[in-house]
C-alpha positions as semicolon CSV with decimal commas, in nm:
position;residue;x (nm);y (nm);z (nm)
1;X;-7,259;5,236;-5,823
2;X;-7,065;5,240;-5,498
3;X;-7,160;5,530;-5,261
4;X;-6,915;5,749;-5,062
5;X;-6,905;5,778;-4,667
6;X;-6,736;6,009;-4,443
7;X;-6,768;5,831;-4,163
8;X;-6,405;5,763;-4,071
9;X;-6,394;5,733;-3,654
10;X;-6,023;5,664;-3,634
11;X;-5,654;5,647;-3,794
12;X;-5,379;5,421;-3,670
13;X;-5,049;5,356;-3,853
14;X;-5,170;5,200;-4,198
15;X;-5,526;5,128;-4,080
16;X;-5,839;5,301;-4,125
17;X;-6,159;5,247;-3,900
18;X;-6,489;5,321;-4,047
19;X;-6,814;5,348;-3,910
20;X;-6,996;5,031;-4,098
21;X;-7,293;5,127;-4,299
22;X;-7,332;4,850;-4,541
23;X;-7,244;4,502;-4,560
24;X;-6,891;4,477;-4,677
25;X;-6,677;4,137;-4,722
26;X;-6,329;4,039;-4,661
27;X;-6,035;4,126;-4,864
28;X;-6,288;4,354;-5,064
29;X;-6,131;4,692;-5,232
30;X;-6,155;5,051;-5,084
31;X;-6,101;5,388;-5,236
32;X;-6,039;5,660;-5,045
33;X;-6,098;5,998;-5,164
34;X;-5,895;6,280;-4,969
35;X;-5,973;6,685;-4,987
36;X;-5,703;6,758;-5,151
37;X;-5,856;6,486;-5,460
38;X;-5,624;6,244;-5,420
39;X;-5,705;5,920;-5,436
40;X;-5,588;5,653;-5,262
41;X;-5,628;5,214;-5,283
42;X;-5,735;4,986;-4,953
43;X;-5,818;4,671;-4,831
44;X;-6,098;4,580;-4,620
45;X;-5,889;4,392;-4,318
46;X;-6,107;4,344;-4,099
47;X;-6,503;4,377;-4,053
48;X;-6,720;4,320;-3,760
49;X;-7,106;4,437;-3,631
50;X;-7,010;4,810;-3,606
51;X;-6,640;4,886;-3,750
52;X;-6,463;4,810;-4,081
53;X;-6,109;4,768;-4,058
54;X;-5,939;4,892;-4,402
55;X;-5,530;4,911;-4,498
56;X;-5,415;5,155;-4,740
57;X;-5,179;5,062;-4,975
58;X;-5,012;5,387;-5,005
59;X;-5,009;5,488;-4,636
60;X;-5,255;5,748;-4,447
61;X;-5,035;6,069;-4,402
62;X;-5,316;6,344;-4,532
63;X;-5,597;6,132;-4,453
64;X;-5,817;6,292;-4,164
65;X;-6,237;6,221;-4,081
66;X;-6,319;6,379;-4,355
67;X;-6,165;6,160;-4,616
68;X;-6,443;5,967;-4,807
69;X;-6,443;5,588;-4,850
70;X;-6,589;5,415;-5,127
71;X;-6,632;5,010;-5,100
72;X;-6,579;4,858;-5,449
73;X;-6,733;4,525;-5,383
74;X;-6,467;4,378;-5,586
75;X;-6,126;4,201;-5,464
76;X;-5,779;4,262;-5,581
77;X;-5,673;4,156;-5,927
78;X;-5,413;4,120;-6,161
79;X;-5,436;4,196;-6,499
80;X;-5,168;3,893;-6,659
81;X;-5,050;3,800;-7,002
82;X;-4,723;3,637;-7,131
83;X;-4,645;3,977;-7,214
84;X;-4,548;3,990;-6,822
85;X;-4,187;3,813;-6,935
86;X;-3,965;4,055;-6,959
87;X;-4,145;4,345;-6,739
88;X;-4,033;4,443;-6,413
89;X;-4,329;4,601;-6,214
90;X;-4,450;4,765;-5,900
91;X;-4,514;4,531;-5,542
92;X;-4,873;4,649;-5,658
93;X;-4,795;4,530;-6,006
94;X;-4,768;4,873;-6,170
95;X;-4,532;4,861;-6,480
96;X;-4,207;5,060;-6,402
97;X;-3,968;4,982;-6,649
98;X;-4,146;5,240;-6,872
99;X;-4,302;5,036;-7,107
100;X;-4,648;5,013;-7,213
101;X;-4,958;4,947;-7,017
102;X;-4,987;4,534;-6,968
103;X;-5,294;4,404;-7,218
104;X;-5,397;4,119;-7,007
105;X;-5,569;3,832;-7,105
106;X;-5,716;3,734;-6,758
107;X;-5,826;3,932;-6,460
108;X;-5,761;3,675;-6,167
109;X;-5,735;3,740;-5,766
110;X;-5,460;3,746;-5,644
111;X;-5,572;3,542;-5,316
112;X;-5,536;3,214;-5,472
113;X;-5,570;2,902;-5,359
114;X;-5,339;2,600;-5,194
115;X;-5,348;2,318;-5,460
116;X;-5,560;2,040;-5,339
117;X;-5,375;1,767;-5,246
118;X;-5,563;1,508;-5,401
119;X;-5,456;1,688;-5,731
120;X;-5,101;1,770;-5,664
121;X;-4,859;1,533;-5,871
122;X;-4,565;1,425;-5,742
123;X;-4,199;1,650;-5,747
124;X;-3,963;1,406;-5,944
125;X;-3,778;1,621;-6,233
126;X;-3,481;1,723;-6,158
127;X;-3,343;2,163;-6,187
128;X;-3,038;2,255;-6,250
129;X;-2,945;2,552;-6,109
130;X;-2,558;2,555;-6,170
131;X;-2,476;2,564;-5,824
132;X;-2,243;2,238;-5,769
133;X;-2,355;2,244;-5,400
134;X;-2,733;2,262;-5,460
135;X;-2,773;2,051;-5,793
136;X;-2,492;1,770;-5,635
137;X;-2,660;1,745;-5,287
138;X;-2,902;1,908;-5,215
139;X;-3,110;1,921;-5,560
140;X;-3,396;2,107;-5,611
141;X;-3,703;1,965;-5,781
142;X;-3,962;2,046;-6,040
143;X;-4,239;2,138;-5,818
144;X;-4,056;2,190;-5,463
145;X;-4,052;2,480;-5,231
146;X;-3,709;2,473;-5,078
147;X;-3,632;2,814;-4,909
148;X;-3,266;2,947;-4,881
149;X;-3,143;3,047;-4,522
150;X;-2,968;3,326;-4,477
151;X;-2,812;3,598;-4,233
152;X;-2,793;3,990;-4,263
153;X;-2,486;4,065;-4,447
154;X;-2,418;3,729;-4,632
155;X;-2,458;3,734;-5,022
156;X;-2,843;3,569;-5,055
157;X;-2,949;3,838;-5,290
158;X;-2,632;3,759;-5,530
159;X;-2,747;3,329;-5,510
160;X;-3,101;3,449;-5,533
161;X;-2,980;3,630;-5,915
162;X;-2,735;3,340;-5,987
163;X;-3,027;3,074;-5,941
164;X;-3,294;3,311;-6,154
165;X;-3,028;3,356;-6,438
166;X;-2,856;2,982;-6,459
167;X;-3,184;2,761;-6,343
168;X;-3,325;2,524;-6,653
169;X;-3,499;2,165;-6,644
170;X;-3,277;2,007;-6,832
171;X;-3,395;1,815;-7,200
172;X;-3,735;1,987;-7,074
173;X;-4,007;2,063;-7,433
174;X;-4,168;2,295;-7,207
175;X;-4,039;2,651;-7,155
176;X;-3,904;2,790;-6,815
177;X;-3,978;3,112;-6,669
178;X;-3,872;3,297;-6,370
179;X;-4,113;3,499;-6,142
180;X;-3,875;3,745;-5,893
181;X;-4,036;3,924;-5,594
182;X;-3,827;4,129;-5,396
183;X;-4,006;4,297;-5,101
184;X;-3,861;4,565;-4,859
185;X;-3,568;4,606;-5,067
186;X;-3,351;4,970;-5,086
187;X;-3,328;5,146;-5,416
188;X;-2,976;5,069;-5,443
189;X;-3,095;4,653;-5,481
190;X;-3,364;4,750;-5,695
191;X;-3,113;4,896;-5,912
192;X;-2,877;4,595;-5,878
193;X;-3,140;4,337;-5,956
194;X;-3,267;4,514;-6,283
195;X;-2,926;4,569;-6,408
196;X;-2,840;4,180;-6,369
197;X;-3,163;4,066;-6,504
198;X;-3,067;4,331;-6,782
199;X;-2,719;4,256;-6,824
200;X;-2,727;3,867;-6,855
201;X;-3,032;3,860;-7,046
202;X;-3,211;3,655;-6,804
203;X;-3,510;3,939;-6,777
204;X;-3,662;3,805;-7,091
205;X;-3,777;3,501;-6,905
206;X;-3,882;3,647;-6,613
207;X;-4,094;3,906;-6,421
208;X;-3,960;4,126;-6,171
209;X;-4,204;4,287;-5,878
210;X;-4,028;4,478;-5,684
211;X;-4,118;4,636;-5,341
212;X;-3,863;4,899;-5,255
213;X;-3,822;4,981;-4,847
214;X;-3,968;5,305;-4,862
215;X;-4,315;5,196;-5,038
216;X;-4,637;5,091;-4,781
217;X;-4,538;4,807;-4,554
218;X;-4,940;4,674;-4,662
219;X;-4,798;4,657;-5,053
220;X;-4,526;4,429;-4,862
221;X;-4,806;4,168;-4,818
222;X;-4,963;4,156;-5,163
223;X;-4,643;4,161;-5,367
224;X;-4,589;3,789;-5,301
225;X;-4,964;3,723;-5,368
226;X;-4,910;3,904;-5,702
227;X;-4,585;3,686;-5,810
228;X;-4,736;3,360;-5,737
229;X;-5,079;3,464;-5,956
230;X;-4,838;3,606;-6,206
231;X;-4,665;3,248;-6,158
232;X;-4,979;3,072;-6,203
233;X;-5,095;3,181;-6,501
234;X;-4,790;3,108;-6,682
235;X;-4,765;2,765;-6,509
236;X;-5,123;2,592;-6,570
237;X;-5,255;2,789;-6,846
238;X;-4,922;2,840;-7,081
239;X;-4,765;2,486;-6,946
240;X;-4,414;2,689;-6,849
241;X;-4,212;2,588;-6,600
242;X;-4,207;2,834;-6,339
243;X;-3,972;2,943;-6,063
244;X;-4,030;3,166;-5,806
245;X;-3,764;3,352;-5,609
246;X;-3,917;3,569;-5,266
247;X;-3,711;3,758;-5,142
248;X;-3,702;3,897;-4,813
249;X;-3,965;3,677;-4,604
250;X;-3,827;3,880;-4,319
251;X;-3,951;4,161;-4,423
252;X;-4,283;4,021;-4,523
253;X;-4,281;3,885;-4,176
254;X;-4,219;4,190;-4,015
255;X;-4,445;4,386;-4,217
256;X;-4,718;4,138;-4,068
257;X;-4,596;4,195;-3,742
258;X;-4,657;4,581;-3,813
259;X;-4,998;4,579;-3,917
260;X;-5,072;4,283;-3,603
261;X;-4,935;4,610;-3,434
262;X;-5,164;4,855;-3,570
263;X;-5,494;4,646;-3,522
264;X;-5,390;4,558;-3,141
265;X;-5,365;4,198;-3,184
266;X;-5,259;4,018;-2,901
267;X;-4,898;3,896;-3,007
268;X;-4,776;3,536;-3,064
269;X;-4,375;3,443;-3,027
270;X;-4,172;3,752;-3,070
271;X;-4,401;3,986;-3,103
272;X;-4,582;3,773;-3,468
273;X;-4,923;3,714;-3,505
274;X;-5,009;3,436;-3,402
275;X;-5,158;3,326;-3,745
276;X;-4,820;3,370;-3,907
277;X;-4,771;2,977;-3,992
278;X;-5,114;3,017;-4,171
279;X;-5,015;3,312;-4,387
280;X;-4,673;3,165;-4,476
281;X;-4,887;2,856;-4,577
282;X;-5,109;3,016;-4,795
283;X;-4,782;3,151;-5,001
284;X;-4,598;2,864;-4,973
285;X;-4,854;2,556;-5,066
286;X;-4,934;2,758;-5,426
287;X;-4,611;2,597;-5,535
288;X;-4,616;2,228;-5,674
289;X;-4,724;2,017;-5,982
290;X;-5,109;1,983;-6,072
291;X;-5,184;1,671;-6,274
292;X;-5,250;1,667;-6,613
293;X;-5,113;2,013;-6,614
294;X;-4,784;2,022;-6,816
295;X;-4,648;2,358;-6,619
296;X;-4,534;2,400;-6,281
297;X;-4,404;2,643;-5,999
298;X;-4,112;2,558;-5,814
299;X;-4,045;2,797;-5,503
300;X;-3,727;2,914;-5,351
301;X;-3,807;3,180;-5,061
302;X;-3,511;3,339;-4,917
303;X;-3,500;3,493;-4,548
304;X;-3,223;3,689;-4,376
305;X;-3,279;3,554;-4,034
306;X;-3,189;3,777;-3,762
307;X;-2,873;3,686;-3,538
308;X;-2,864;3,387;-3,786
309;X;-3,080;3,208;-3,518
310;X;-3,294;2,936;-3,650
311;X;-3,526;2,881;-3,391
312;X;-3,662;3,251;-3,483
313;X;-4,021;3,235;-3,611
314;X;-3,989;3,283;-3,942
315;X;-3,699;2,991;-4,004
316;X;-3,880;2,772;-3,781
317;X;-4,253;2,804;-3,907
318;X;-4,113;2,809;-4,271
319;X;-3,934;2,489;-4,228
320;X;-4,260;2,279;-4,118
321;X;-4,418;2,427;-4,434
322;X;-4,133;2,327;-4,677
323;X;-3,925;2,057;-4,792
324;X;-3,611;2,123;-4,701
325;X;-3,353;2,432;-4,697
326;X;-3,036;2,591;-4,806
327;X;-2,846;2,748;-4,539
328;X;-2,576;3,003;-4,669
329;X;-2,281;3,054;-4,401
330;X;-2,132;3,289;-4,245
331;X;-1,808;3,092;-4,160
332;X;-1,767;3,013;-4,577
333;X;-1,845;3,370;-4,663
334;X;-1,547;3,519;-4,429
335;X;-1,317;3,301;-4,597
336;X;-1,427;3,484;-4,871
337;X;-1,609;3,137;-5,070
338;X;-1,845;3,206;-5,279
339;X;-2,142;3,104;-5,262
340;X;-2,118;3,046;-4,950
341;X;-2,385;2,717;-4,934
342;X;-2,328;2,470;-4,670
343;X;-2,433;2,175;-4,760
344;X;-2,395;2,019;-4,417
345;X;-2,726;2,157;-4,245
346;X;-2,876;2,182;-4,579
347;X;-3,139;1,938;-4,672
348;X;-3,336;1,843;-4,966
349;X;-3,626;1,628;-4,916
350;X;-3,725;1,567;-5,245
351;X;-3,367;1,516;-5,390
352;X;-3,422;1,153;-5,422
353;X;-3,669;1,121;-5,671
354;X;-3,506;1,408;-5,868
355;X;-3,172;1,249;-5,935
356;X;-3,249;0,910;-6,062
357;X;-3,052;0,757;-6,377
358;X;-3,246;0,883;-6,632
359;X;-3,248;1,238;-6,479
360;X;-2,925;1,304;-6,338
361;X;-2,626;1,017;-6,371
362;X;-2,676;0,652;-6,188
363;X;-2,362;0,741;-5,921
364;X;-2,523;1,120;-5,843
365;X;-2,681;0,986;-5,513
366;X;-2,367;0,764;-5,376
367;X;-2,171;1,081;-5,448
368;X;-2,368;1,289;-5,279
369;X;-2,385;1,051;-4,912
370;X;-2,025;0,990;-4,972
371;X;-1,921;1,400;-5,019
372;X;-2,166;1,464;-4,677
373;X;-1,959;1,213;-4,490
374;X;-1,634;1,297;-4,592
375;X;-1,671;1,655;-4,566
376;X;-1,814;1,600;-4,209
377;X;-1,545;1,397;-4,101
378;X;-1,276;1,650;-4,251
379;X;-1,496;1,915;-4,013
380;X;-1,463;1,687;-3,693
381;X;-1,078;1,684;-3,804
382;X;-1,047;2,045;-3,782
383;X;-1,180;2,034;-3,434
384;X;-0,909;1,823;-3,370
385;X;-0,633;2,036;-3,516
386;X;-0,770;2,308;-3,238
387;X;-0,671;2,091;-2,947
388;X;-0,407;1,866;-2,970
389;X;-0,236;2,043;-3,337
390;X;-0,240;1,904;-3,682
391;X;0,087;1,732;-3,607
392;X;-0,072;1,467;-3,344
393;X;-0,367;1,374;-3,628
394;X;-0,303;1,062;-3,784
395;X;-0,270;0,983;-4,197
396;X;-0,717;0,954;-4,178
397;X;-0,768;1,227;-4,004
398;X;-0,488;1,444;-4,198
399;X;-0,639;1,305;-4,550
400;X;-1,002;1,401;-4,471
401;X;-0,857;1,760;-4,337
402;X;-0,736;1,776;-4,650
403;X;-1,001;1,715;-4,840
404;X;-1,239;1,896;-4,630
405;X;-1,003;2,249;-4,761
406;X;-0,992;2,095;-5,116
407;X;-1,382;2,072;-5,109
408;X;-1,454;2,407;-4,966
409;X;-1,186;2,577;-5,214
410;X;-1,249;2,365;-5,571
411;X;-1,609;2,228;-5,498
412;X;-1,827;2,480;-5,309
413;X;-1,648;2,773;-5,472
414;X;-1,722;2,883;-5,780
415;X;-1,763;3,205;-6,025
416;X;-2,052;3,424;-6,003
417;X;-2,102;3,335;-6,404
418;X;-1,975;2,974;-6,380
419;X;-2,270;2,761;-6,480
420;X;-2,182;2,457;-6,433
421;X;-2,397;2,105;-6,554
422;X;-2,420;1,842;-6,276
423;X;-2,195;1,623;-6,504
424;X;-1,900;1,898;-6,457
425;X;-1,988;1,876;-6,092
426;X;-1,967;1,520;-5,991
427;X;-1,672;1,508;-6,212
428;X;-1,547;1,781;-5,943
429;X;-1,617;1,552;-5,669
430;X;-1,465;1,235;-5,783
431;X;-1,133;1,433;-5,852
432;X;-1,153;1,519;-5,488
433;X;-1,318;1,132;-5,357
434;X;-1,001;1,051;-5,541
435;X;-0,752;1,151;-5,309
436;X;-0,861;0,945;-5,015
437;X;-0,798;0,540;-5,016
438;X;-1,066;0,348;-5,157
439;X;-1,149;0,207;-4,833
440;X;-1,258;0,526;-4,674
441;X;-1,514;0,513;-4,943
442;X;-1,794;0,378;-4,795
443;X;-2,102;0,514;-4,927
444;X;-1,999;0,403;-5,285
445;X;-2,069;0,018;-5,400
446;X;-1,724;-0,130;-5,594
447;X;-1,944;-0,166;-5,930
448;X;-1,953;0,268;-5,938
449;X;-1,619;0,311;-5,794
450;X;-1,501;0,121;-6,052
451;X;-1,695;0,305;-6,331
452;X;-1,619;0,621;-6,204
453;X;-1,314;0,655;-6,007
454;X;-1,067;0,856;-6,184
455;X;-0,781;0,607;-6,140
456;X;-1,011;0,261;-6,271
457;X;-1,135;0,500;-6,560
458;X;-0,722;0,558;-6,622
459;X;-0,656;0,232;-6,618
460;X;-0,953;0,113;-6,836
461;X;-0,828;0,371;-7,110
462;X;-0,464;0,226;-7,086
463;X;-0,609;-0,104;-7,169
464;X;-0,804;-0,013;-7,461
């Protein structure tokens, strides 16, 4: 039986310093008993010759040197079940939807573990998220962790629920599943995200934990950790395919920077521990394929980078972890386009294998090159426009301007129900390759353009 010490020598921010007395490990549980009664949940943080370093989940306000500290010599779990579909919960994975208590069949940690590489299988199936910018060029794979770029103020959230309620794995035996963690969110978004997940239907598919602003900046850290073991279990032990949506990183990040802060750390870049790239890594690397396992977690983690400056910390360090991203703009989004992806710095790294004939359609990648060079060109042309006027542009450089409005206006936009297949969407984009000459064409061989190509298809029924 665990034995209770008062021998608390200090309280700073979320941290509490006791005077070691027994040999405690890392990560291990705390309860904290304060004279009032209540009790209170920790984490051993830290632990050296003399001092244990312990977080409290629920913060420290009422806890003085004569609180009394009880070391569980246990880690944190989580109790999970396929029950979890269809349950939002706590960051601390407390139900809250006012359901029942959770039966679970396993009690696992929620630490985890990066999946060894030797028995990671390769990302190659292709999900279809409904998004004509993501699924058409920059697709996201079965198995892939492909975060989503963002800024303060642009719609990431609303993506974020559009992805969760439209994604599938198209022709796929195996169920799909959606695990959504929301972290250092206001009650007005926690309110917003249930309702959708309500509304649509999507919720009984998916688990919501939710971390609302005003809980402990230490539950911050752990509600990840508790998605991706929720995630986990549903992946390689009920063979579902999994997606995981984390949103804010930011505010994961900076509730790492806050408790760096607390224990005196010396600071790295901005004020971030300097062991930030290692944390990410341990969230991000629990995502992929495991072979002979039939499940899998896919990974989409969403930050709202400050000043939309991606050289900051948490862009930067998340895109050496990653494969890829999916930068929302600012410049779309006040032309009122939504959603607001540009797929011009966006980048999937894992599209190729994803998108083959059997999984996608055979022209899917020539599209794709061919829509990223025309739209970039029809970019360059509105450059022009700004110095010398659209009336000195010549019939190129007016065609591509053209179609770089048609694409941002008829491509890129679309409804915030509108689901569409990847069929519907590279329809889309042939209507627009269409109005350009065939010579401008480049990325497509003359065997597809003539297969596809509205105007050979035309002809080919006028024939039969």
């Amino acid at each position: 039986m665990a034995r209770e010490y008062r021998t608390i020598t200090q309280i700073a921010g979320p941290l509490v310093f006791v005077e070691k007395t027994e040999f405690v490990g890392y990560n291990e549980l705390v309860e904290l008993l304060l004279p009032n009664g209540e009790r209170r949940r920790g984490q051993v943080l830290d632990s050296s010759k003399e001092v244990v370093v312990v977080q409290v989940f629920e913060g420290t306000a009422g806890v003085d040197r004569a609180s009394g500290v009880k070391f569980l010599g246990e880690t944190i779990k989580l109790g999970v079940s396929q029950d979890m579909l269809g349950r939002i919960l706590s960051g601390s994975g407390d139900a809250i939807d006012g359901g029942p208590p959770i039966i679970p069949d396993q009690r696992r940690d929620i630490t985890g573990a990066a999946i060894n590489p030797y028995a990671r299988d390769n990302p190659k199936d292709f999900i279809q998220t409904g998004i004509s910018t993501i699924d058409t060029m920059n697709a996201l794979v079965r198995g892939q962790k492909l975060p989503l770029f963002s800024g303060a103020g642009l719609p990431h959230n609303e993506v974020a629920l559009q992805i969760a309620r439209q994604s599938k794995v198209p022709d796929a035996v195996e169920a799909f599943a959606v695990v959504f963690a929301a972290m250092g969110i206001t009650n007005e978004e926690a309110r917003a995200f249930m309702n959708d997940f309500e509304r649509t239907g999507a919720l009984k598919r998916a688990v919501l934990f939710l971390n609302l602003a005003d809980d402990p900046a230490v539950e911050r850290l752990i509600t990840p950790r508790m998605a991706l073991t929720a995630a986990e279990y549903l992946a390689y032990e009920k063979d579902m395919h999994v997606l995981v949506i984390l949103t804010d990183m930011t505010n994961y990040a900076e509730a790492l920077r806050q408790i760096g802060a607390a224990r005196e750390e010396v600071p790295g870049r901005r004020g971030y521990p300097g062991y930030m790239y290692t944390d990410l890594s341990t969230l991000y690397e629990r995502a992929g394929r495991i072979k002979g396992k039939r499940g899998s977690i896919t990974q989409i983690p969403i930050a709202a980078i400050p000043d939309d400056d991606w050289t900051h910390p948490i862009a930067d360090l998340s895109a050496y972890i990653t494969e890829g991203q999916i930068a929302i703009s600012r410049e779309l989004h006040r032309k009122g386009i939504y959603p607001p992806v540009d797929p011009l710095p966006s980048l999937s790294r894992l599209m190729g294998p994803g998108i083959d004939v059997k999984k996608t359609r055979e022209d899917h990648k020539q599209v794709s090159d061919q829509l990223y060079a025309a739209y970039a060109e029809g970019k360059d042309a509105r450059g022009l426009v700004a110095i010398v006027g659209k009336e000195a542009l010549g019939e190129r450089d007016r065609r591509f301007l053209e179609f770089a409005d048609r694409f941002e206006q008829e491509f890129i936009r679309q409804g915030r129900e509108e689901d569409r297949t990847v069929v519907e969407s590279l329809e889309i984009a042939w209507k627009l390759l269409a109005g350009l000459d065939d010579a401008w064409l480049t990325k497509i061989d003359r065997k597809t353009l003539e297969r596809f190509h509205p105007k050979y298809r035309q002809a080919q029924k006028a024939a039969a």
